[in-house]
C-alpha positions in Angstrom: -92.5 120.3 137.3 -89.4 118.6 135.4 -86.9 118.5 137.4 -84.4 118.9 134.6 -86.3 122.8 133.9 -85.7 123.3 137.6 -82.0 122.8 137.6 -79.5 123.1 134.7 -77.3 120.0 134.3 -74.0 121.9 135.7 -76.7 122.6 138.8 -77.7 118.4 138.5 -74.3 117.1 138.3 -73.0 119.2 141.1 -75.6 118.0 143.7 -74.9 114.4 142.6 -71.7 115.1 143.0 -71.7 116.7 146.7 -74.0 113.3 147.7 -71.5 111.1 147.2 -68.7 112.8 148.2 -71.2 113.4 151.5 -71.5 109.4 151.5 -68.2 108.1 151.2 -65.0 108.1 151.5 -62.0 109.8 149.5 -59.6 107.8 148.0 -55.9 107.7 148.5 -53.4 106.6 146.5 -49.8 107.8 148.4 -50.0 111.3 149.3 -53.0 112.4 146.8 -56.3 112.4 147.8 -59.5 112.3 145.7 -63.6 112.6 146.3 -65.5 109.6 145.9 -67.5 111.8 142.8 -64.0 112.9 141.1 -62.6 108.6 141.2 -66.4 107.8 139.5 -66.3 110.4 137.2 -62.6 109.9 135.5 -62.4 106.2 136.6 -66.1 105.1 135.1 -67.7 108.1 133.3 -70.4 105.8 131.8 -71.1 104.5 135.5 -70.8 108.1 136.5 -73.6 109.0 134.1 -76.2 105.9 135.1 -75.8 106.8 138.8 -76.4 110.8 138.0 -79.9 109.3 136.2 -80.9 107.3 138.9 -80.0 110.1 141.1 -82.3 112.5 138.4 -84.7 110.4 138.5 -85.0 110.0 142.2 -85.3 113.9 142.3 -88.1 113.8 139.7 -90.1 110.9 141.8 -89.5 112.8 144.9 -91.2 116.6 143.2 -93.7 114.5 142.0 -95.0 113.6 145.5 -95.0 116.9 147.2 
């Protein structure tokens, strides 16, 4: 099954989202603090949007062997 008619995008982007803020570490800049996903997102949204493919993509590859 696609992956992408399992989950809607909103669904996609918020799992990608809770990985990396799962693997690394927020950001501080003075008193603020922000998740590694939110610093991607705003910072690099066109690096933001390769990564979430890869990470689609390694979702798909993974469906496809069970």
């Amino acid at each position: 099954m696609d992956i992408r008619e399992k989950f809607s995008e909103d669904e996609l982007e918020e799992m990608f989202d809770e990985m990396l803020d799962e693997t690394g570490e927020p950001a501080r800049v003075g008193s603020l603090q922000f998740s590694p996903s939110e610093v991607l997102h705003n910072c690099d949204p066109i690096a933001y949007r390769i990564a979430l493919d890869e990470y689609v993509d390694f979702l798909q590859e993974s469906e496809d062997e069970e």
